[in-house]
ZAGU-721990 format. One line per 10 residues: number of its first residue (from 1); their letters; for each residue x, y, z of C-alpha. Coordinates in steps of 0.02 Angstrom, whole numbers, m for minus. Each point is the difference from the previous one (the first is absolute). Layout:
<sites>
NUM = A = X:Y:Z; ...;
</sites>
This chain:
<sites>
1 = XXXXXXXXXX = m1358:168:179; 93:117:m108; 96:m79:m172; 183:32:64; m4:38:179; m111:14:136; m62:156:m19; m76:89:m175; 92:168:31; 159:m58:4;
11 = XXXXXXXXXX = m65:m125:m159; m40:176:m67; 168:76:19; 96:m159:m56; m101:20:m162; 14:172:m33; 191:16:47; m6:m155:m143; m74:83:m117; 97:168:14;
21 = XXXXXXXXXX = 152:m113:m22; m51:m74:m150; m67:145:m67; 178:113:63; 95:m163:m93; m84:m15:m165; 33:197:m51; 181:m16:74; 53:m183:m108; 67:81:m122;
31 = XXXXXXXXXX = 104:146:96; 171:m92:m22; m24:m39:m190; 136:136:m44; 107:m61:171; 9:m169:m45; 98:58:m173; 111:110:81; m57:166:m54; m25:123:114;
41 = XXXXXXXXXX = m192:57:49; m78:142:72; m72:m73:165; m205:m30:m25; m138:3:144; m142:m108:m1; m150:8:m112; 63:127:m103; 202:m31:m26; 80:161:m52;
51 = XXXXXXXXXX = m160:116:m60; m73:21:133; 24:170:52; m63:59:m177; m132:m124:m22; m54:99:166; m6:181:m48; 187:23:124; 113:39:m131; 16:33:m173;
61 = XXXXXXXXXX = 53:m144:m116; 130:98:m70; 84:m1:161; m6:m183:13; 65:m49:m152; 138:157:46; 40:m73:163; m1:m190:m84; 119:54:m128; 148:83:140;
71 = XXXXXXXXXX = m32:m148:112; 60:m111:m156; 190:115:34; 105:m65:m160; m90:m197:m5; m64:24:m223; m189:m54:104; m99:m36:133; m135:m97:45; m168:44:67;
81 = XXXXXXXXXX = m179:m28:37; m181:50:m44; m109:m95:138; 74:m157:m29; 78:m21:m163; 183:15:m50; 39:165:m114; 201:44:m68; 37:180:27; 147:33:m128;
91 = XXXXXXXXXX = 130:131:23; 121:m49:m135; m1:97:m175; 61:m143:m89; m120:m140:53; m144:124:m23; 49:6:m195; m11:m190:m22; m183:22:99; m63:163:m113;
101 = XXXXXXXXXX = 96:m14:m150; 119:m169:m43; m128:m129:60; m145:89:m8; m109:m148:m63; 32:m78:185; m70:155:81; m135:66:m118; m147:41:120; m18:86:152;
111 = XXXXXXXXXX = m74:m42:170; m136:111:m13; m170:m84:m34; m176:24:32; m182:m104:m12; m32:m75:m160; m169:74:7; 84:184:25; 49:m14:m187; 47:184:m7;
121 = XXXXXXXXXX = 123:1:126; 78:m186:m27; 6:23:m193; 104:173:m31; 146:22:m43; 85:22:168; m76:m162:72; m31:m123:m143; 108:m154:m24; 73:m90:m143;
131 = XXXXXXXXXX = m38:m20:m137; m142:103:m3; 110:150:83; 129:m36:m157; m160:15:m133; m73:143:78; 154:98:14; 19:m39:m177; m173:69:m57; 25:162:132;
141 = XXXXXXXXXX = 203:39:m56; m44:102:m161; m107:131:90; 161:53:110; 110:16:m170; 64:176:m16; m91:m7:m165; m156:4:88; 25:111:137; 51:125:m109;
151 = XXXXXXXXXX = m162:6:m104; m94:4:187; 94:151:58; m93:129:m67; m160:m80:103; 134:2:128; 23:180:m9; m182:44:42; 25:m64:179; 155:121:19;
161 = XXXXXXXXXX = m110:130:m63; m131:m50:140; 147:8:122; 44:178:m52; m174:51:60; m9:m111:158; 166:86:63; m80:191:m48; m150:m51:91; 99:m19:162;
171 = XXXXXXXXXX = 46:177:m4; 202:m53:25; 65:192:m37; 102:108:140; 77:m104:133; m113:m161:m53; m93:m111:92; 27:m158:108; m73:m163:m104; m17:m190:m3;
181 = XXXXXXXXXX = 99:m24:m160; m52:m188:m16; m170:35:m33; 42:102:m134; 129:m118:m94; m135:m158:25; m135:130:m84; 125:33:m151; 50:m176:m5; m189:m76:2;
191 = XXXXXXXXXX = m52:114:m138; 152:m52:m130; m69:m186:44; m152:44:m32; 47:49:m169; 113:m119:m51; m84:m165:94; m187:26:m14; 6:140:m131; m83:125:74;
201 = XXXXXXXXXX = 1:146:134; m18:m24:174; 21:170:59; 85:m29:160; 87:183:m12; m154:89:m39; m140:m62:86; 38:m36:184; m139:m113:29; 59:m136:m154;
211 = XXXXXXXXXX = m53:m176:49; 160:m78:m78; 88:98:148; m112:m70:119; 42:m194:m82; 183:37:6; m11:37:180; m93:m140:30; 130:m119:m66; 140:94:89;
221 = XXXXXXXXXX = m105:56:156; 116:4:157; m106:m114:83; 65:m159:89; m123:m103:m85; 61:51:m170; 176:m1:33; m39:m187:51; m77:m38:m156; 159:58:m85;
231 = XXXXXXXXXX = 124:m72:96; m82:m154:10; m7:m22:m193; 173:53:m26; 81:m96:144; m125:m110:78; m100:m86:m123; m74:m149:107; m118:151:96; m64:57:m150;
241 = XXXXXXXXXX = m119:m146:m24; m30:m4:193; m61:176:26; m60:20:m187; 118:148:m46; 0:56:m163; 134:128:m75; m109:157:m60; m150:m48:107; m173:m36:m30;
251 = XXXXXXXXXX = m69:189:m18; 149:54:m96; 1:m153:m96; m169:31:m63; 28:185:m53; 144:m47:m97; m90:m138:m73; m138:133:m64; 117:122:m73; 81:m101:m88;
261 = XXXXXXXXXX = m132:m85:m84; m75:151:m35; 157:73:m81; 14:m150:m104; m189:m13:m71; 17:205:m28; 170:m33:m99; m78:m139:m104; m186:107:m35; 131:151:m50;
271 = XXXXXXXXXX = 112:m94:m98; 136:134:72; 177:m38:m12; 118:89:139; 134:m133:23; m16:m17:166; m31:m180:116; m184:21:m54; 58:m17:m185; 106:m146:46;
281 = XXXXXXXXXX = m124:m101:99; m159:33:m104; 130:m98:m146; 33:m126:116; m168:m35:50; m72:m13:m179; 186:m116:m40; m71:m122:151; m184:m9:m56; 41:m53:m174;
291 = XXXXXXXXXX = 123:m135:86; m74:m168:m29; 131:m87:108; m105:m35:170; 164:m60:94; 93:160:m34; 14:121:145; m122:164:m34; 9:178:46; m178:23:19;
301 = XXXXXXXXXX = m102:58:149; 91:61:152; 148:m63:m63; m15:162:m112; m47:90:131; 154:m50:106; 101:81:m121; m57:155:2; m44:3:200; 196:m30:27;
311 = XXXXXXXXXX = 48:136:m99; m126:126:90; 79:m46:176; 178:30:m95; m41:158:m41; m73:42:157; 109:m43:147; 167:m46:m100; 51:145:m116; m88:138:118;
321 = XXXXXXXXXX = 117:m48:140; 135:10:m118; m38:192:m6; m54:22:147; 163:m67:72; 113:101:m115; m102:146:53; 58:m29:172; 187:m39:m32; 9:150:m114;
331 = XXXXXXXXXX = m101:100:135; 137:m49:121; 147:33:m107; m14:171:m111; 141:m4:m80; m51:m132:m84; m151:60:m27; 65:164:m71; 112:m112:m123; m149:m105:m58;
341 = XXXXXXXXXX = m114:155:m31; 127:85:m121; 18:m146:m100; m180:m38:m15; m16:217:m50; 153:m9:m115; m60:m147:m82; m205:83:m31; 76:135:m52; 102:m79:m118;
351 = XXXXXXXXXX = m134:m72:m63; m118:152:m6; m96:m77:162; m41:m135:m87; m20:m163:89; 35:m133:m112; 29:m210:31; 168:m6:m61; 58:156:104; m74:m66:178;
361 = XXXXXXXXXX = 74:m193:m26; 175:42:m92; 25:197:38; 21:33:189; 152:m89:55; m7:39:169; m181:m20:30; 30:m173:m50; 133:m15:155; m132:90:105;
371 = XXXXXXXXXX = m131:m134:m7; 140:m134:1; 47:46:164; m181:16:41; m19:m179:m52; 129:m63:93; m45:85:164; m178:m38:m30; m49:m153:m90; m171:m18:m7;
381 = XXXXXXXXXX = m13:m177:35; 137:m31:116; 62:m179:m61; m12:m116:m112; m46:m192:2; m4:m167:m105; m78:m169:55; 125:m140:m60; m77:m105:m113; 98:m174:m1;
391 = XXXXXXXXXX = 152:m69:121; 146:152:m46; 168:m1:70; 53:195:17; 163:21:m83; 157:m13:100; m65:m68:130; m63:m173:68; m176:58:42; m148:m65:m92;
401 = XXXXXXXXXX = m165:74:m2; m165:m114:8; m98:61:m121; m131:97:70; 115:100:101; m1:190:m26; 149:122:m36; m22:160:69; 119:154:m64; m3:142:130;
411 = XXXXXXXXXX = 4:143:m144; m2:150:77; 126:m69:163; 132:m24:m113; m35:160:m109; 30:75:201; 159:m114:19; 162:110:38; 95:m131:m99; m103:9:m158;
421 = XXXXXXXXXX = m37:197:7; 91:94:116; m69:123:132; m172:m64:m61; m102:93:133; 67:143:m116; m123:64:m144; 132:3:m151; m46:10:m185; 193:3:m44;
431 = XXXXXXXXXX = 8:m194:50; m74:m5:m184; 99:111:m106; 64:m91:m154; 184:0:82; m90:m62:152; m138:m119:m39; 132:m108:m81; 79:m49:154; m161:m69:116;
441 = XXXXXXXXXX = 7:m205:m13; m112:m83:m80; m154:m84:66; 13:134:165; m127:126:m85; m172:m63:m77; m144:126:50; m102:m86:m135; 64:m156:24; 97:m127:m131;
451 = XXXXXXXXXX = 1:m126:m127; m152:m49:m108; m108:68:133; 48:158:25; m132:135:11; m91:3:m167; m71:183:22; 173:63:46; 9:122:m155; m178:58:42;
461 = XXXXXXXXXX = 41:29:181; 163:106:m33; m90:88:m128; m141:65:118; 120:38:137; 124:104:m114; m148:92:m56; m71:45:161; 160:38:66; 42:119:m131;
471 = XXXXXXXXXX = m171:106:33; 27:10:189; 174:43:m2; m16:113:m149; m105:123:82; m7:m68:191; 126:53:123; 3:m171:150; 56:6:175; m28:m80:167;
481 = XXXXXXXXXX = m129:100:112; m41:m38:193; m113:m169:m47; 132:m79:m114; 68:m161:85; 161:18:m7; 106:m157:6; m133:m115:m92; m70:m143:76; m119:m117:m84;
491 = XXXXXXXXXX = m168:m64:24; m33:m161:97; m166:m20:m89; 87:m20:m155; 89:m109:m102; 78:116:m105; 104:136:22; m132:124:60; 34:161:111; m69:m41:188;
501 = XXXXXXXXXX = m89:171:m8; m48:134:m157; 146:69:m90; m41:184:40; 152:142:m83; m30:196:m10; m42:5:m210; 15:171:m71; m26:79:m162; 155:72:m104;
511 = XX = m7:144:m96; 35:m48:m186;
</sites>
């Protein structure tokens, strides 16, 4: 005799149609949480709520948090969900001060987070929590002073040399050649890192087969599986542990772990001073070994390592899509181009060709308004978030967030919001003239984000995008050719603001 019936295969069903019940009701309790508090929701599926297209590779998450943002029409949020748990999608410039800026100390961490036994990718700078992201920050700050970029720019200056014979070697002269630009700018990009990070050369421009190229790839591979591993550390912590993600992954991990530690033990055998992050962390790690305090936390170990990791993927994916990007808006609009290129050559030669720190950060005006309008066209990390630390009420209005609940700021929708930035689809460097620039709201433009954790290597990133910049446009003419994808769509494998194909323009030489 069967347990509920007469008959086992209908006992089966019974059972199974049970279970899929219980199983389609448990990830769907919580789909009314933003409902029941009368604020409006994007409507979730089962199992995964609103990511699901992205989670699956279907579209990009840019797009989501795009199409999130216009469904919210003129509410100052919206509510949302990642599988099953409740995340606030703001759209109002005034509540996003109180969570970046005014009460910062209720929104200091992020919701990124990996395994505590992936210590380089859960301890740097971009992932760490309080208070150890507060201490560390404080330990990393004077390194990005302009103090001490200044005395690293002549070290700088030997990877623009290297660049100079990279672009000869491709034989650019005549009517020029059709190229992947982004290649190039992550080559340029990698070797300044490698300079001022680890203290040494990686030689990503002139050898073609340089392992740190291969690593970088590796970490920002367009594979499904890695573009899981990201998103699920930045968005969807609960699968790292599950699947056993980790942020740089295990091969890469390990490679960074031995440069590093072989930059460090050559800088302490040498004695050398360069004033670089090597500098700074070899004095940290002899400050922590004479600390007697055993309760104190340490940067020791990977946690050093972490630090100098996160800068290597920051100079490889963030600031060479910077250039890469302006290469294509410029490419696409040659007036501007043109009006860029004589204020880079009147400027050299009004300073007999000579490249200088001060000149590139506080001499080109309108290169300045070039990458501004990069930036705001193509953040490289397309939003920003905050986990709410204790019960907070959001300011002028009667909703309270649990603490625990994230805050997502769709960064790059509103930099692409008609009402903020008019005609945004429009590539427009005059948005931030000084007359201009004066008149955009606040808290509506934030490509490296806001408040006490705003991008730390922001100075460093400008400064190697200005200065690539000003070699390729110098003596480079850009424009589209019969491969250039022309509007640009993003990559679903990514979540950040990545091309969906190679960023190929017709480069040729000028004549001096």
């Amino acid at each position: 005799m069967a347990l509920l019936t007469h008959h086992w295969g209908l006992d089966g069903l019974i059972l199974l149609s049970s279970l899929l019940v219980g199983i389609y009701l448990y990830f769907t309790r919580n789909f009314k949480y933003w409902q029941k508090r009368g604020i409006k929701q994007v409507p979730p599926t089962a199992l995964f709520g609103n990511i699901g297209a992205p989670l699956l590779g279907q579209k990009p998450f840019i797009k989501l948090l795009s199409d999130m943002y216009k469904a919210g029409e003129d509410e100052p949020y919206i509510g949302y969900y990642v599988l099953d748990k409740p995340f606030l999608l703001l759209r109002d410039p005034e509540l996003i001060k109180y969570v970046l800026i005014k009460d910062f100390n209720n929104f200091p961490n992020r919701v990124a987070a990996s395994r505590k036994t992936d210590v380089v990718g859960s301890m740097n700078l971009f992932v760490v929590n309080n208070p150890e992201w507060k201490y560390i920050r404080q330990k990393l700050s004077p390194i990005f002073t302009s103090g001490r970029l200044k005395k690293m720019f002549d070290l700088i200056l030997e990877v623009d040399k290297d660049l100079d014979v990279h672009m000869n070697s491709l034989k650019l002269e005549g009517s020029g050649r059709d190229i992947e630009v982004k290649d190039i700018c992550s080559k340029f990009t990698t070797d300044i890192i490698g300079l001022t990070a680890y203290g040494m050369k990686f030689n990503s421009l002139t050898d073609p087969d340089a392992m740190i190229r291969k690593v970088g790839k590796d970490i920002f591979g367009r594979s499904y599986r890695r573009y899981l591993e990201f998103f699920a550390v930045l968005q969807v912590p609960t699968l790292v542990n599950v699947f056993g993600f980790e942020v740089f992954g295990k091969a890469a991990t390990k490679f960074l772990r031995y440069i590093f530690w072989n930059a460090i033990n050559e800088r302490i055998q040498s004695g050398a001073k360069r004033a670089d992050l090597i500098d700074l962390l070899v004095g940290l790690k002899k400050e922590q070994e004479s600390d007697s305090n055993q309760n104190s936390f340490k940067l020791e170990g990977d946690t050093l390592v972490a630090q100098a990791a996160v800068f290597f993927t920051g100079g490889f994916e963030t600031s060479s899509s910077t250039m890469s990007f302006g290469l294509y808006e410029l490419a696409k609009n040659p007036t501007i181009q043109d009006k860029l290129r004589k204020e880079i050559r009147d400027t050299l030669d009004a300073n007999n060709k000579k490249v200088t720190y001060d000149m590139i950060m506080s001499s080109l005006p309108y290169l300045d308004m070039v990458i501004s309008e990069v930036l705001r066209m193509y953040p490289i990390l397309p939003y920003l978030d905050r986990n709410t630390e204790a019960d907070y009420q959001l300011p002028g209005t009667k909703l309270v967030l649990k603490a625990g609940t994230p805050v997502v700021i769709p960064m790059q929708a509103m930099h692409m919001d008609s009402r903020y930035f008019p005609k945004p689809e429009i590539f427009d460097p005059e948005r931030f003239s000084p007359e201009n620039k004066k008149n955009i709201l606040p808290n509506t433009y934030f490509p490296f984000g806001d408040g006490p954790r705003i991008c730390i290597g922001m100075r460093l990133g400008l400064m190697q995008t200005k200065l690539g910049l000003i070699h390729l446009i110098s003596k480079y003419e850009f424009s589209p050719c019969k491969d250039t994808l022309i509007p640009m769509e993003f990559d679903k494998y990514s979540v950040f603001t990545t091309s969906r194909n190679d960023i190929i323009l017709n480069v040729r030489k000028l004549r001096d």
